[in-house]
N, C-alpha and C positions, 0 to 999 in steps of 0.2 A: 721489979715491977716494970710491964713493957712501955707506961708511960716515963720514965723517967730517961730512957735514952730511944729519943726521937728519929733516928736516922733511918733503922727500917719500915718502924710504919712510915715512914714520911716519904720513903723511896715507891713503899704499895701505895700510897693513896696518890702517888704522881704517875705512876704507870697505871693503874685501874681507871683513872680521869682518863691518860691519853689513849687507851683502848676505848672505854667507853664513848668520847668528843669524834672519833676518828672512825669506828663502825655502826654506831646507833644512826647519827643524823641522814646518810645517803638511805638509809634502812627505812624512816620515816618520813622521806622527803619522796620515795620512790610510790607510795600506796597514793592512789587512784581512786576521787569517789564513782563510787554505782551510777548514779543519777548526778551528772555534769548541770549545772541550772542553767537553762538557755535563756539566751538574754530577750530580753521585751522589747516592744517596738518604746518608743521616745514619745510617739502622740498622745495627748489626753482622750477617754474619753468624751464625744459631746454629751452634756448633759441638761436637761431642761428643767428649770426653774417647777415647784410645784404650786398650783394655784389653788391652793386650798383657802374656805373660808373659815376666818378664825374670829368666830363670835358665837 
């Protein structure tokens, strides 16, 4: 049974990690959104108080 001597899976599951840690992230780090969100200006709108009566 291949669980009971650990050394070749243990050798694939260390070399499929460092394939995978070492080509995936420049892969995902490299994609670009569509629409960049431009930034706002910093001022609040002014806004005016409403004078409504309330009775």
């Amino acid at each position: 049974m291949p669980q009971l001597n650990p050394a070749p899976w243990f050798a694939i599951l260390v070399f499929s990690w460092t394939i995978l840690l070492t080509m995936l992230p420049p892969k995902v780090l490299a994609h670009t959104l569509p629409n960049d969100p431009t930034p706002q200006s910093t001022e609040k709108p002014k806004t005016e108080p409403w004078n409504w009566p309330w009775h």
